[in-house]
Structures are given as C-alpha cells and as structure tokens.
C-alpha positions as CSV (number, residue, x, y, z in Angstrom):
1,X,-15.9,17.6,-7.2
2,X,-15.9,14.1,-5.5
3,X,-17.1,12.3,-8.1
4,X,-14.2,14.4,-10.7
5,X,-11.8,13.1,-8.5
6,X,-13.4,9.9,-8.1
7,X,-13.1,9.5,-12.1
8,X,-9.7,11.0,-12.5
9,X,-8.1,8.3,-9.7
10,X,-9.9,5.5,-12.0
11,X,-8.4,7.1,-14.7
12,X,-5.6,6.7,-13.1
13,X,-5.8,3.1,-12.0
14,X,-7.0,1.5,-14.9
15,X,-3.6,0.9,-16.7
16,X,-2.2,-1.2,-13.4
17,X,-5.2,-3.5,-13.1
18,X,-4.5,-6.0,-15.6
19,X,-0.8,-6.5,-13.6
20,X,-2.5,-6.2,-10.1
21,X,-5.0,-8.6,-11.4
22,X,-2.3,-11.1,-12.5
23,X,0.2,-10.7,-9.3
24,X,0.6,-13.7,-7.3
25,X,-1.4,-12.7,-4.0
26,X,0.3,-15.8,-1.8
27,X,4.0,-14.1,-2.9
28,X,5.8,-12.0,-0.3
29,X,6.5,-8.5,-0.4
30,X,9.8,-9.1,-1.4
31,X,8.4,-11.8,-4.1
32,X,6.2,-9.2,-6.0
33,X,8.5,-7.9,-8.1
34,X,6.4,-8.1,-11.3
35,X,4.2,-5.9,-9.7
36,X,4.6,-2.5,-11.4
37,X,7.0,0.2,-9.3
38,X,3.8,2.7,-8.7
39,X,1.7,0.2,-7.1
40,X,4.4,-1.6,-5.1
41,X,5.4,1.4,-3.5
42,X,1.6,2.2,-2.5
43,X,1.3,-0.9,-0.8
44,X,1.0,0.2,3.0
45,X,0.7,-3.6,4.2
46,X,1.1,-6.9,2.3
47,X,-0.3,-10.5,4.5
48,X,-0.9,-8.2,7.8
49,X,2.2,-6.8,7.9
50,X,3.6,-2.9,7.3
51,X,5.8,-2.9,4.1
52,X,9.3,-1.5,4.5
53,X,8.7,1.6,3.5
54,X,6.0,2.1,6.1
55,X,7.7,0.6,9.1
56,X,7.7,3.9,10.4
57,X,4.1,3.5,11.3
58,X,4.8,1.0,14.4
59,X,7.1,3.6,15.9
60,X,4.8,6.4,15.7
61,X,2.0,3.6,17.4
62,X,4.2,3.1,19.9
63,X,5.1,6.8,21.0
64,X,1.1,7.5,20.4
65,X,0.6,4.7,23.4
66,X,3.5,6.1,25.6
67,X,2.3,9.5,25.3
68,X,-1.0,8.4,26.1
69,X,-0.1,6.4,29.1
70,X,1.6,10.0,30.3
C-alpha cells in the first residue's frame, strides 16, 4: 500500500515539476504567479514565512502555548 500510494502521488507530481523546476525561488509569495494554481496553493510556507492561506497556523500556536501555560 505505501509504496501504491508512494507511486500514485509521483504520478501525480510529475506534470508540475518542469514549472516548479523553472520558478524563481528568490521571488515572493506574492511574486510566484507562474507557479501553477495546484502547487501554489500547497505551499504551507515560502522564505520562513506561513503563506496566507495558512496564517491560521500562528493562531492555533499561540492558543496551543496559552493553553499550555494554564
């Protein structure tokens, strides 16, 4: 099973590589627009920072520590 699923997610991959692959990696986020829609929206963080779309992670960070701290 690992190694289907392994394949099937290369499979999967394998059509985005050659845009990946020439992608400015010094652009901003907001910069990689050539970048095609299915792998821009994966990217979780881009130079160290959370993209947009996961902000939402600091938050939850943040109420983790609190809660903790409780």
């Amino acid at each position: 099973m690992p190694k289907e699923a392994s394949n099937h997610f290369g499979d999967k991959l394998v059509p985005f590589t050659k845009a990946v692959a020439l992608s400015n990696p010094d652009a901003s986020f907001e910069e990689m627009t050539d970048l095609p829609p299915e792998i821009r929206n994966a990217l979780i963080c881009c130079h160290g920072e959370l993209t947009p779309k996961f902000k939402y992670i600091e938050e939850m960070r943040k109420i983790r520590e609190q809660t903790r701290k409780h």
